[in-house]
C-alpha positions as CSV (number, residue, x, y, z in Angstrom):
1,X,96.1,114.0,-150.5
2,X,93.6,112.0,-149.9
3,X,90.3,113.2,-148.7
4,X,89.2,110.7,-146.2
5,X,92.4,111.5,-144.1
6,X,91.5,113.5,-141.1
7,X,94.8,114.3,-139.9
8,X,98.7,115.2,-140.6
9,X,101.9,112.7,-139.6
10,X,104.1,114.8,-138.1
11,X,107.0,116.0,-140.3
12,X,109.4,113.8,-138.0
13,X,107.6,111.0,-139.4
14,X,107.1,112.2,-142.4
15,X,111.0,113.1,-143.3
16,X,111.6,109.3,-141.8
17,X,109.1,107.2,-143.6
18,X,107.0,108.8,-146.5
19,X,109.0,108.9,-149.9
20,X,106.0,109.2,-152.3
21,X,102.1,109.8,-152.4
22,X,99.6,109.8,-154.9
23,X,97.2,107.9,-157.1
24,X,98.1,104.7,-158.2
25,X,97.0,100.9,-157.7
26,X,98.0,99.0,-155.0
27,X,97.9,95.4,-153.4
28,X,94.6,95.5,-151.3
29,X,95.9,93.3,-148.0
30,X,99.1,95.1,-148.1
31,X,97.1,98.4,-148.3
32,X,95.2,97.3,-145.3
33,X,97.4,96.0,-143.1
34,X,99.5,98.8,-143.5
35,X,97.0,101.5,-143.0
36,X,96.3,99.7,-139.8
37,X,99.8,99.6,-138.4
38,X,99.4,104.0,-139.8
39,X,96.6,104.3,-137.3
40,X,98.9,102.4,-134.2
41,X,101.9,104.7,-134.8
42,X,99.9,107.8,-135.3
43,X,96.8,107.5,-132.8
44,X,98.4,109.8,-129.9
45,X,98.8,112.5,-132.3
46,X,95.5,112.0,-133.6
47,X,93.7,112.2,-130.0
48,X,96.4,115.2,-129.0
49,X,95.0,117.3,-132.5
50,X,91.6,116.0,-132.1
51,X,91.1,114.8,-129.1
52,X,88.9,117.7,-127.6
53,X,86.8,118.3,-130.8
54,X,85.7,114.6,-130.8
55,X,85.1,114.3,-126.7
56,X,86.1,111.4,-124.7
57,X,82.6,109.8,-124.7
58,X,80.7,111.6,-127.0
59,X,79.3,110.7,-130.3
60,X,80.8,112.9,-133.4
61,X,79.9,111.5,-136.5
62,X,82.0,113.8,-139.0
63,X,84.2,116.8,-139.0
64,X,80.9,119.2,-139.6
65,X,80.6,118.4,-135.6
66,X,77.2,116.5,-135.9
67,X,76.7,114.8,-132.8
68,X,74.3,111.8,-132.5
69,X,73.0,113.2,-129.7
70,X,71.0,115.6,-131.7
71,X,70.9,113.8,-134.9
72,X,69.5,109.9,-133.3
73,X,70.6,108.1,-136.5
74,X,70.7,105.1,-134.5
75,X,67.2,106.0,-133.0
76,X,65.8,107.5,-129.9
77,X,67.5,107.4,-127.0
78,X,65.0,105.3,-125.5
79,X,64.7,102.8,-127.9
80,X,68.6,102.1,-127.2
81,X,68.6,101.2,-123.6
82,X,69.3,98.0,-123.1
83,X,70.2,97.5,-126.9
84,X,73.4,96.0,-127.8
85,X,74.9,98.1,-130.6
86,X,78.5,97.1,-132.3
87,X,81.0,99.8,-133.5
88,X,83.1,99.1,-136.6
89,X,86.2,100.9,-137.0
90,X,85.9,102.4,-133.4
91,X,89.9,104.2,-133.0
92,X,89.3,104.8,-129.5
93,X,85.4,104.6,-129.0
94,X,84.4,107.8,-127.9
95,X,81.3,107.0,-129.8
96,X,80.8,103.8,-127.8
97,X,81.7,105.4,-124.4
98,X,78.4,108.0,-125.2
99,X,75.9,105.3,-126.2
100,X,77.3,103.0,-123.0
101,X,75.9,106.2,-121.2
102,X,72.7,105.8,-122.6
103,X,72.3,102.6,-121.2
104,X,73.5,100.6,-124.6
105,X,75.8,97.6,-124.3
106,X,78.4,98.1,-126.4
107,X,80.9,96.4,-128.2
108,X,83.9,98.6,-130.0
109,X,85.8,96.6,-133.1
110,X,89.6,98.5,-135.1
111,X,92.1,96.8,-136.9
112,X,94.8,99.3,-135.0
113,X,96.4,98.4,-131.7
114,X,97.4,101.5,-130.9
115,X,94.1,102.9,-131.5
116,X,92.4,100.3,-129.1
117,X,95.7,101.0,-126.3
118,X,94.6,104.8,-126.5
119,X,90.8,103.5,-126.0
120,X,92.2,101.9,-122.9
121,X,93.2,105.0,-121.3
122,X,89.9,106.7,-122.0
123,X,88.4,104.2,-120.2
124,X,90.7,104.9,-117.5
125,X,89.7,109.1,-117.8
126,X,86.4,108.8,-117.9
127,X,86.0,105.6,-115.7
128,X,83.4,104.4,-118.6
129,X,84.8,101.1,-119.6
130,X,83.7,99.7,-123.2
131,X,85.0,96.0,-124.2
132,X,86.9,96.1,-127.5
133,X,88.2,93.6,-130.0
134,X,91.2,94.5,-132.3
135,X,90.1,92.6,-135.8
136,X,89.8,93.8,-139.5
137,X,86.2,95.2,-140.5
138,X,86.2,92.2,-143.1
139,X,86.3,89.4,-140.9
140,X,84.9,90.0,-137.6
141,X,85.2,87.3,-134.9
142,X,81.7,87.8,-133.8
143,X,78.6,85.3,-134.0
144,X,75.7,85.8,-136.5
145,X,72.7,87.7,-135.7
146,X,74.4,89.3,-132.3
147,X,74.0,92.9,-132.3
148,X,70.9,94.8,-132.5
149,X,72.3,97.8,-133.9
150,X,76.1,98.9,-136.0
151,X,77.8,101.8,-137.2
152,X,81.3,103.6,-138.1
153,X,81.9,107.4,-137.9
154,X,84.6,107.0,-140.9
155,X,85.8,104.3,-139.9
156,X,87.2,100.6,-142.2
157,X,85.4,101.4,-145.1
158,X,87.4,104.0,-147.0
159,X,90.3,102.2,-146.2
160,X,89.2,98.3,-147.9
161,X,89.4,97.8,-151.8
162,X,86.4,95.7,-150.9
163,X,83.8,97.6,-148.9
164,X,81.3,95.3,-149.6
165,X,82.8,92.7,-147.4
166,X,82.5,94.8,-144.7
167,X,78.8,95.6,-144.8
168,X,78.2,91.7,-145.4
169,X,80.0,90.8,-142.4
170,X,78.0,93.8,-140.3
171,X,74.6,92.3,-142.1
172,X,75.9,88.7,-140.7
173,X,76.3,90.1,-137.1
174,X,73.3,91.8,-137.5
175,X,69.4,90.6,-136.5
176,X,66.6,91.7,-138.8
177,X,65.9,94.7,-138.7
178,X,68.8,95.9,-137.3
179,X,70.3,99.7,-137.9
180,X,74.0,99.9,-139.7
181,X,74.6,103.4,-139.8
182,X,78.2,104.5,-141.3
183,X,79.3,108.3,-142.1
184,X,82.3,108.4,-144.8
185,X,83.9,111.3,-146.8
186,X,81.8,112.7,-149.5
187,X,82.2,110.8,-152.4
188,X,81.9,114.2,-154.6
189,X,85.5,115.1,-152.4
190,X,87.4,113.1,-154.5
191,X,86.8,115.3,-157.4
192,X,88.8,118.2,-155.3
193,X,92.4,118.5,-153.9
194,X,92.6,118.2,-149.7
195,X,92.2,122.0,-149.0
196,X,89.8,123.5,-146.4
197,X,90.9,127.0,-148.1
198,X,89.0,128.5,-151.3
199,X,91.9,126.7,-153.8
200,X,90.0,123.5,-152.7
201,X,87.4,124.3,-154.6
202,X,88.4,123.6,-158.0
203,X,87.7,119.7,-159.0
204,X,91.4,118.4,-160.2
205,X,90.3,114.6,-160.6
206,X,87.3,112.8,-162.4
207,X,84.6,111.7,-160.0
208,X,84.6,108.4,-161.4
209,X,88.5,107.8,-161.1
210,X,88.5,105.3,-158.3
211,X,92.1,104.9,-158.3
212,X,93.5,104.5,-154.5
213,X,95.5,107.2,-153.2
214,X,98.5,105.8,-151.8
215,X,101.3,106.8,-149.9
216,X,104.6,104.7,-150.1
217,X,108.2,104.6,-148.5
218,X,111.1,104.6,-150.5
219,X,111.3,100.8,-150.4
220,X,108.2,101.0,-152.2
221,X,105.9,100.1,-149.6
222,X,102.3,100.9,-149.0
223,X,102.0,103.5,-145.8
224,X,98.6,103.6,-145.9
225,X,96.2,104.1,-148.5
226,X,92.1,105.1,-149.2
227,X,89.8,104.1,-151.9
228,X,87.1,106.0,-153.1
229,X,83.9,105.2,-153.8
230,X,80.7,107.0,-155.8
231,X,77.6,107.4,-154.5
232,X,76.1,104.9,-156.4
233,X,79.1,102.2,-155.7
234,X,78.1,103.1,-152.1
235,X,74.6,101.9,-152.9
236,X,75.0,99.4,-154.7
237,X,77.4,97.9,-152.2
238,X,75.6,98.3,-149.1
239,X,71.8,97.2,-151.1
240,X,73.3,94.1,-152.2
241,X,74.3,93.0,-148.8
242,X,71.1,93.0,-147.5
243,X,70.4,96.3,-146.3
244,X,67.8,99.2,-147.6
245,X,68.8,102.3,-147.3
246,X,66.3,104.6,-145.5
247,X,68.2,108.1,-145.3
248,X,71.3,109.6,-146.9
249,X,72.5,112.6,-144.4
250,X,75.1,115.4,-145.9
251,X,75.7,117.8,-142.8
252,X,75.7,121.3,-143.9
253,X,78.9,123.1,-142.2
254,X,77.3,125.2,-139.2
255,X,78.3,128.8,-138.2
256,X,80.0,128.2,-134.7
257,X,82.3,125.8,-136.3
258,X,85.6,127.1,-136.8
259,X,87.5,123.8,-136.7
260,X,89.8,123.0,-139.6
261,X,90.3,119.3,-140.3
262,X,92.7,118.1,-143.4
263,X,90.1,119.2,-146.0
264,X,87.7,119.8,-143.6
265,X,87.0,123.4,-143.0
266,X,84.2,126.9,-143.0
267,X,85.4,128.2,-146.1
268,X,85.2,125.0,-148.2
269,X,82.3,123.1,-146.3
270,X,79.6,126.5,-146.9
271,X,79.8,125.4,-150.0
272,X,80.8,121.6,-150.9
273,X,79.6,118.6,-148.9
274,X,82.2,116.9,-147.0
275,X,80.5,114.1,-145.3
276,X,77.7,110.9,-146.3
277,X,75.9,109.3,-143.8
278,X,74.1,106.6,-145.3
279,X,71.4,105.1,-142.3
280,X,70.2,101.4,-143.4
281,X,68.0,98.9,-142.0
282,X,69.0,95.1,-142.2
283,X,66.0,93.7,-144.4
C-alpha cells in the first residue's frame, strides 16, 4: 500500500467499496477528487485511531511525533505573534489550533468536508476557534501576498499528480520572504512495502518508479490514490516556484515512541527514514 497513507478503512468499508489496489496510472482530477471525498468518509475513524497521538491543538508534524513546539520550523515563538500563517491540507487543524495559541492568526485550508466538520467540533472541545476554507491545494481562493507564513504536516501534496501547482499557489499567497514549511513521506519509502515490522525492510519497487498507487472499486473507479515523488522532484518542484530551500529535516524515530502508524513504526523507523520536511523561504 501506499506509504503516504497513515491509516486503515475499516474492513466494513473495505468489503463495501475497495475491489482493487495497486500501481497503476490514473486520471489526475478524478484521483483528486476522489481522494478528497476518502478523507470525508473516513475522518472520524482517522481522529478515533489518531486522535490522541496528534492532540487537539497541538502541532505534530509526522508520525516520528516531532512536535513544532520543540522543532520551530516556522520560527520562534516570538517571531509568530501576531503573524498570520496559512495551513494547506489542514484535516482538522490541530496544527492551527496550537499556533492560534501562540498568538498567530490563522487560517486552515482541506479539500475534505468531513475533515473540516470534524475541525468544527474541535473548536467546540477545545473552545479554540480557527476559520477554515474547504478548497483544493491547487487553486486556493485566497488573495496574493496574504500570509506571512504556510505549511502542511502531509497534507495535498502526496495526493496531486501536480505538486508543483500547489507550491505556486502557496508562493502566490505568500509575501517575500515568507516560510512554506511542508513534511511528506520519505521519498526513499516508496522503494519498500507499507510494514512498520522488519519484512518492511526489504525495497520491492524502484525508487524512481513514480507510478501512482491507486485504489479502485469494482466499477473501476479511483478511491483514492498517492503519487510519489523523489527527492530531487521535490526540489526541483518547490525551487522552481520560487522558493529556496534552507533545511531538509528527516526525524530520527525516538525511544519513547511506541506508536505504530500504517508503515510507520520503532522497528522499521530505527533504521529507514520515514518522514521529509523540507523548510523554504519565499525568495
Amino acid at each position: 500500500m501506499g506509504e503516504q497513507r497513515m491509516d486503515e478503512v475499516s474492513s466494513q468499508t473495505r468489503s463495501r467499496e475497495l475491489a482493487v489496489a495497486g500501481y497503476e496510472s490514473v486520471d489526475g482530477d478524478a484521483a483528486v477528487a476522489a481522494t478528497g471525498r476518502w478523507w470525508t468518509e473516513t475522518s472520524a475513524e482517522y481522529l478515533v485511531e489518531h486522535g490522541d497521538f496528534l492532540g487537539a491543538a497541538d502541532f505534530c508534524w509526522c508520525p516520528e511525533g516531532l512536535r513544532e513546539s520543540e522543532a520551530r520550523l516556522l520560527g520562534p515563538a516570538a517571531e509568530l505573534r501576531g503573524e498570520e500563517v496559512l495551513e494547506v491540507g489542514a484535516g482538522a487543524a490541530q496544527c492551527s489550533r496550537w499556533l492560534a495559541q501562540q498568538g498567530a492568526t490563522v487560517l486552515a485550508t482541506d479539500i475534505s468536508p468531513g475533515m473540516l466538520e470534524r475541525s468544527a467540533e474541535l473548536d467546540a472541545a477545545t473552545g479554540i476557534s480557527v476559520p477554515t476554507v474547504c478548497a483544493d491545494a491547487r487553486d486556493l481562493p485566497l488573495d496574493d501576498a496574504s500570509f506571512d507564513h504556510a505549511f502542511t504536516a502531509f497534507g495535498a501534496i502526496p495526493f496531486v499528480p501536480d505538486a508543483a501547482t500547489v507550491h505556486a499557489e502557496v508562493a502566490r499567497v505568500l509575501r517575500p520572504g515568507g516560510r512554506w514549511v511542508f513534511a511528506v513521506t520519505h521519498p526513499i519509502r516508496w522503494a519498500f512495502p507499507d510494514d512498520p515490522t522488519s519484512r518492511g525492510l526489504t525495497a520491492i519497487r524502484a525508487y524512481f518508479d513514480r507510478t501512482p498507487y491507486v485504489e479502485r472499486d469494482e466499477a473501476g473507479e479511483p478511491l483514492y490514490a498517492e503519487f510519489h515523488r523523489t527527492l530531487g522532484d521535490h526540489v526541483r518542484e518547490v525551487t522552481g516556484s520560487g522558493f529556496v530551500i534552507e533545511d531538509l529535516v528527516e526525524p530520527e524515530w525516538p525511544q519513547g515512541n511506541v506508536q505504530v502508524w500504517g508503515g510507520w513504526g520503532p522497528e522499521r523507523g530505527r533504521i529507514l527514514p520515514g518522514t521529509a520536511i523540507f523548510v523554504c523561504r519565499k525568495v
